[in-house]
N, C-alpha and C positions, 0 to 999 in steps of 0.2 A: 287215809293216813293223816293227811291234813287236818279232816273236821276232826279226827280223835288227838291230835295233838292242841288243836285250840279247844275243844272242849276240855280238856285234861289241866291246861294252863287258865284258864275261865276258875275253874273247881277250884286250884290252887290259890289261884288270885282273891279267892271269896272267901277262904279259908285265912288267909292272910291280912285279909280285910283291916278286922280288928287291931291285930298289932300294927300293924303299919299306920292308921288312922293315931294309933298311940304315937306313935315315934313323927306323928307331923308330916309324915306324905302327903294325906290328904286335906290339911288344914290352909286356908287361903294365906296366899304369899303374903311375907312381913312386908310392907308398903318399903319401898327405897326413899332412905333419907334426902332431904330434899340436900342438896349440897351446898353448902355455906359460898357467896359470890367472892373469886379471890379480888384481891384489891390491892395496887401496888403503889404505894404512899412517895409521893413522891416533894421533897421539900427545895423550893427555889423562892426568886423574888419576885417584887414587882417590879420591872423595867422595863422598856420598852422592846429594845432589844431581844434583851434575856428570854422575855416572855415568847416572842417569833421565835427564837430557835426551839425553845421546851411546846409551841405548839407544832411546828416540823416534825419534830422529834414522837409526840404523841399520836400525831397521824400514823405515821410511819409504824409505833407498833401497835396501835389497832387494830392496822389490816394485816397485823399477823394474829393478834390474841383478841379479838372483837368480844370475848366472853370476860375482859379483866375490865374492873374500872380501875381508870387511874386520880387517885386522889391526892389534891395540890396541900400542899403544907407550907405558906406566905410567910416568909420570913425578912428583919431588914437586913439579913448578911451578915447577923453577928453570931446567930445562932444560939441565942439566947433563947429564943423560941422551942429549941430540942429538953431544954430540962425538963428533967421528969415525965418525960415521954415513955419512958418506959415502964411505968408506974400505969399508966393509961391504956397503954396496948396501944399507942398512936406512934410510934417509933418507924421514920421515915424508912425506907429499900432503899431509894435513890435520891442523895445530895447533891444540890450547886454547891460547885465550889470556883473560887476565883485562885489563880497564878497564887499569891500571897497567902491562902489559908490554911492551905494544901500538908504544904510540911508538917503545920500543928496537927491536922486532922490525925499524918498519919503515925507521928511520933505519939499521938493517945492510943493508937491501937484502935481506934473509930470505924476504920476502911478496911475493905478488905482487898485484898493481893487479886487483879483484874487480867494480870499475866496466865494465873490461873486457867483463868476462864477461854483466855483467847488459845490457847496454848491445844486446845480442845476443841476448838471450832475455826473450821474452815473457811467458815465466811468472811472472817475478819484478817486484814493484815497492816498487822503494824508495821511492816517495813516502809510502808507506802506515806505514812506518818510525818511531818518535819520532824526530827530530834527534837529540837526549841519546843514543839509544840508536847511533848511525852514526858519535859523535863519538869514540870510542876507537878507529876504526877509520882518522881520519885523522892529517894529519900537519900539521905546520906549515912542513914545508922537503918535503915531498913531495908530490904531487897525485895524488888520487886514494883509493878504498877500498877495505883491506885486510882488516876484521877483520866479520863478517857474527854481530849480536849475536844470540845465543841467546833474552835475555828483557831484562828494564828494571825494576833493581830499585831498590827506595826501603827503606830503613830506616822503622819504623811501631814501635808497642809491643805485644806481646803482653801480657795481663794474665790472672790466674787470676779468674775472673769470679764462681765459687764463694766462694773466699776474699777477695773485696771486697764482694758480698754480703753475708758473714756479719758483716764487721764494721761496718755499716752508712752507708762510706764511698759517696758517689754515682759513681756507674759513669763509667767515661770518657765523656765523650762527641766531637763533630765538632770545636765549636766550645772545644773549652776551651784554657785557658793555663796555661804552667809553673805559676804561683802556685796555679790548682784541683787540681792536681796533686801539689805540694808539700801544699797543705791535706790533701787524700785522704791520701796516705802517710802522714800521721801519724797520720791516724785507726786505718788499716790496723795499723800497726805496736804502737799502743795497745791493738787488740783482740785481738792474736795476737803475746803475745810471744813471741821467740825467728824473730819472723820480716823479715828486709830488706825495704821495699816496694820499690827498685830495687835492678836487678843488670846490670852492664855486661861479666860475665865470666862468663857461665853458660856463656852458647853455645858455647863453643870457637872462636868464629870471630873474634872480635875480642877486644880488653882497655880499657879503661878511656882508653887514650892513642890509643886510633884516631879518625884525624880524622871520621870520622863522626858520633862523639859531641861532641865538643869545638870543632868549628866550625861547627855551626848556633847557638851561642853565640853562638861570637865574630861570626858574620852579626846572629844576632839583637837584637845591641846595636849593629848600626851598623858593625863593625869589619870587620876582613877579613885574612890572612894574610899578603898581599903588596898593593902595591900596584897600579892597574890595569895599568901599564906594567913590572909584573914584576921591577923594580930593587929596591924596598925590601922588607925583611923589617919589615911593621910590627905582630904579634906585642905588642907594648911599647907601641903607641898606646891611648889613654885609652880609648877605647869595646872596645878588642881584651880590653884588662884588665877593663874593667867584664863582659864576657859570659865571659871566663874565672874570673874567680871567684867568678859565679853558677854555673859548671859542678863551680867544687872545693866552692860550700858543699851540694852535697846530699851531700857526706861530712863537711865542717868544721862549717858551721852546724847544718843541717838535722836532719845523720846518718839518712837516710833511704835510703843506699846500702850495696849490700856492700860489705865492706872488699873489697879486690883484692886475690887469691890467697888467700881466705882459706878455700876450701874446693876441690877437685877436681872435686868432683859435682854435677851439676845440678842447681845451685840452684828453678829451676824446675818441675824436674821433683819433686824430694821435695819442694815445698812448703815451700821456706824464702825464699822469696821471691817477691815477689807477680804482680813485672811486670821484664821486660826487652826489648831493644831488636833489632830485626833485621830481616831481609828476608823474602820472601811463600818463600824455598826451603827456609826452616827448617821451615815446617810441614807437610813430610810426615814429618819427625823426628820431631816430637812427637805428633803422630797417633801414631805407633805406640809411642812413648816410655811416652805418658801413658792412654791409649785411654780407656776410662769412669769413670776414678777420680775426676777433678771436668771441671769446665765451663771453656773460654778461651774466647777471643777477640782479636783485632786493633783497634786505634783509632790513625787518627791522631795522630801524633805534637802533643803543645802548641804551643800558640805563643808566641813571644817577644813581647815590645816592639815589635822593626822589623817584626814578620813571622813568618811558620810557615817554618822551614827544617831540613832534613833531608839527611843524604847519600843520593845516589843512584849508579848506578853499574850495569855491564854486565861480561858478556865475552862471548865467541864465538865462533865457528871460523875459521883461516884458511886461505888455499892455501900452500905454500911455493912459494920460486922455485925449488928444487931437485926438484921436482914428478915424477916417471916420467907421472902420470896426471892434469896442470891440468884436464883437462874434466871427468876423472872426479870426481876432487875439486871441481872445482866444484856440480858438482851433487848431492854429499853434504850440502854447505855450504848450500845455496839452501834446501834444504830445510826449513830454519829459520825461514824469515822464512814460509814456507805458513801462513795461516789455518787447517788442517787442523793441524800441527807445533806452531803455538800452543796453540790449542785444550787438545792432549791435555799438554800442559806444563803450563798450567793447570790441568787436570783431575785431574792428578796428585798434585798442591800442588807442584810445584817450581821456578812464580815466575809472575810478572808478561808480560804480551804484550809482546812490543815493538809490537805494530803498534797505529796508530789506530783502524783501521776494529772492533776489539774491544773497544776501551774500555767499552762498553754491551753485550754480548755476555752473555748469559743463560751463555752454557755458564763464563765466565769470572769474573763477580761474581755467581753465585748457587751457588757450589759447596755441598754440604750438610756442614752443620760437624761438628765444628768446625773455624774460621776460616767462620763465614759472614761476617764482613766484609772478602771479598778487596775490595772496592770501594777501604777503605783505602790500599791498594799503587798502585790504578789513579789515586784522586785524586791521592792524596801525591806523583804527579808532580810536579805542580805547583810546588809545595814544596822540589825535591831540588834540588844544590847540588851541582858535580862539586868533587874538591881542585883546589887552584891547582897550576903545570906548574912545578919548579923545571929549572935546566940539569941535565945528565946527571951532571955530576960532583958535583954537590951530591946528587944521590939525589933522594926523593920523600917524602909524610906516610907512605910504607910503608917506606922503607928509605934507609939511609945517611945522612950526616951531618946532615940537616934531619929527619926519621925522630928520631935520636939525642936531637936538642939539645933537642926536644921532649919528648921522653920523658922526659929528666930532670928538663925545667922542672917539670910536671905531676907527677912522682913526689916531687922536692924540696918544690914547694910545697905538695900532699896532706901531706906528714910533715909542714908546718910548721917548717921546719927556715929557710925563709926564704921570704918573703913573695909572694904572688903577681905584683906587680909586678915584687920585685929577679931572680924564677926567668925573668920572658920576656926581661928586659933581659939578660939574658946570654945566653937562645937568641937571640936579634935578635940581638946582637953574631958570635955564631957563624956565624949563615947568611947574615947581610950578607956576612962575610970571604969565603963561598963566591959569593954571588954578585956581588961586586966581581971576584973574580978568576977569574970566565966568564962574563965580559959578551962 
């Protein structure tokens, strides 16, 4: 029964032959398209910094996606670079963005909504997140989160611990205030002339006029740059003036500051000055900067009068809306906030966790120095203090006309050319006019 049913099925099959040869059964398979290589575009800077965490970061998702190249798109952070990218097909997935840029990003509708995405996956949790660190990621006329922060950083003081030593100034400590500080510097500056005890422009990353330096002042006397309801520029109120020109006298009174722009070179670095001001991603710089030639360290920043305040401040990666690869890019991005992606960010020296559950974290405040006081960066959250939000057309303490008005008050009033008071009554008068007319 068998042979006659396979010969009987044989027959039919040979019979069939012909059509089936017609309709492509027997004709050799269509070869498979070779598959186009994905590619997840990825647009950030050159810094030095920046560059360590975006290569962290790239490790981390190769060994999930080993088949994606990822490709850098160098920008100077103005993002001028992006025009007409999409005319090109070169239209980045994944953007740096800094604290400051953020908001424009997402008030053009640029970014996409990153709540989305977590909202959908497991692995990630933003509860774990500082708040501060989440907040440059949202909006105030938009809902939702755009910008996934890389680290959480605070401004703290680095200090040459060598050269305060020697001159038998007492070492920073937790608790101290501007005034122990102001004392110390003069000792410093007595026992090593030819040397600044502070320096607000060593690092190349800020100047003398960045709100960083200049308004945990003006907090720590009580004052404040705007008012709570964001109408007044009050810059010119009594207590704003009292913490501004405790700020101008560590160069008027004190003289216990570098003059600004008064060298190129790092001041810190050749030992012409004692101690300046910065964030936890400057010291893998100076590790290799300065290696065994003397001894630093990190201390919270003094306190004020009202309080201990300090700027603080983030930035991130985000997804664009113009995206080829949102998932892919998504999980380039998530990567970030890993207790794993922490960890080796810190390990690195290249900043501060964002996440809570590391705050106490051996791998992260006990790195072996120098900087063995990362603990510094992790307390002085507490401490930190974002800029106030001016409207768009007015700019920001980084840029444009509130940016400007300031700068010059602080420049004018440093020359003495006219008085601390007379230099913010006239920025107040400038950025009121800006924000009377974009209310």
């Amino acid at each position: 029964m068998k042979h006659r049913l396979s010969l009987r099925s044989a027959l039919c099959l040979l019979t069939l032959s012909p059509l089936l040869a017609a309709c492509g059964w027997f004709a050799p398979p269509t070869p498979t398209p070779t598959p186009e290589p994905r590619v997840l575009r990825v647009y950030t800077v050159r810094d030095p910094t920046i560059e360590g965490v975006v290569e962290i970061i790239s490790q981390g998702f190769r060994t999930r996606h080993p088949d994606v190249t990822i490709e850098f798109i160098y920008g100077d952070g103005s993002y001028s670079e992006l025009q007409g990218s999409a005319a090109t097909g070169n239209i980045p997935d994944v953007v740096w963005a800094p604290d400051v840029i953020t908001p424009a990003l997402i008030e053009a509708e640029l970014l996409l909504d990153l709540e989305e995405f977590a909202r959908g996956d497991g692995s990630v949790n933003l509860e774990d997140v500082h708040p501060v660190a989440l907040e440059p990621g949202r909006s105030r006329v938009r809902p939702g989160l755009y910008l996934i922060p890389a680290s959480l950083e605070t401004i703290q003081m680095y200090y040459n611990s060598s050269l305060w030593e020697r001159s038998g100034a007492p070492l920073p400590r937790d608790d101290w205030t501007w005034d122990d500080l102001i004392a110390a510097c003069k000792r410093v500056q007595e026992s090593t002339p030819g040397v600044d005890c502070l320096s607000f422009t060593n690092s190349g990353l800020f100047d003398h006029t960045a709100w960083v330096y200049w308004l945990p002042w003006v907090r720590g006397a009580g004052g404040d740059a705007l008012s709570a309801d964001g109408a007044q520029s009050t810059l010119s109120a009594p207590q704003s003036l009292e913490g501004l020109q405790g700020y101008l006298d560590l160069w008027i009174r004190h003289k216990i500051a570098a003059q600004p722009g008064a060298s190129q070179d790092d001041c810190f670095v050749a030992q012409t000055c004692a101690a300046f001001f910065s964030f936890a991603g400057a010291a893998r710089i100076y590790r290799e900067q300065i290696g065994d030639r003397f001894a630093w360290d990190v201390q919270i920043v003094p306190a004020h009068r009202a309080g201990r305040f300090t700027g603080i401040g983030s930035y991130g990666f985000a997804v664009t809306r113009a995206s080829r690869e949102p998932q892919l890019a998504w999980d380039f991005v998530k990567y970030i906030i890993t207790p794993e992606a922490q960890r080796a960010i810190a390990a690195a020296y290249l900043g501060t966790p964002a996440l809570l559950s590391l705050s106490n974290d051996p791998a992260v405040v006990q790195l072996p120095p120098p900087l063995a006081n990362m603990r510094a960066f992790v307390v002085g959250r507490e401490a930190g203090i974002t800029p106030p939000r001016y409207p768009t057309a007015c700019g920001s303490v980084y840029n444009g006309p509130v940016s400007a008005a300031i700068a010059d008050a602080l420049n004018a009033a440093l020359r003495e050319t006219v008085s601390v008071e007379g230099a913010f009554t006239i920025a107040d008068r400038k950025i009121q006019t800006c924000l009377d007319a974009n209310r």
